[in-house]
C-alpha positions, 0 to 999 in steps of 0.5 A: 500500500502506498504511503505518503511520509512526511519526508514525501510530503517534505519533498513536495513542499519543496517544490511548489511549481509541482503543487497543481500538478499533484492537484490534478491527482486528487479527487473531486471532494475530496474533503467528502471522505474520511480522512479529509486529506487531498490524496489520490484514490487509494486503487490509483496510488496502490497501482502505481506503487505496486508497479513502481516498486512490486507489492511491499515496495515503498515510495521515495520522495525523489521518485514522488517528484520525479513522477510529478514531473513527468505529469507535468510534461505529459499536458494538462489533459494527463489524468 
């Protein structure tokens, strides 16, 4: 299971031109669900940890903002 750390979040707070970009990530309503916090949904984030790093894989911050990056250049359309 993906799971956001705060040396991950961290890295994101370092980057702000990669705020929007994270943005798109995160569902509509999010303030809706429990526990209110802007993530991606959880089969999305679990997919690409898995794929990323296999089942008991961890998510390194570099590799947070190395993907968000690469959203970025994908285009606005990228979901």
């Amino acid at each position: 299971m993906l799971v956001i750390t705060p040396r991950t979040m961290a890295a994101l707070l370092r980057h702000p031109s990669l705020w929007p970009v994270a943005a798109r990530l995160v569902p509509p309503r999010w303030w809706a669900r429990w526990p209110p916090l802007p993530l991606p949904p959880s089969g999305y984030a679990r997919f690409r940890a898995e794929t990323m790093y296999g089942r008991d894989g961890k998510l390194e911050p570099e590799d947070l903002i190395d993907y968000l990056k690469w959203c970025r250049s994908m285009g606005r359309g990228s979901r």
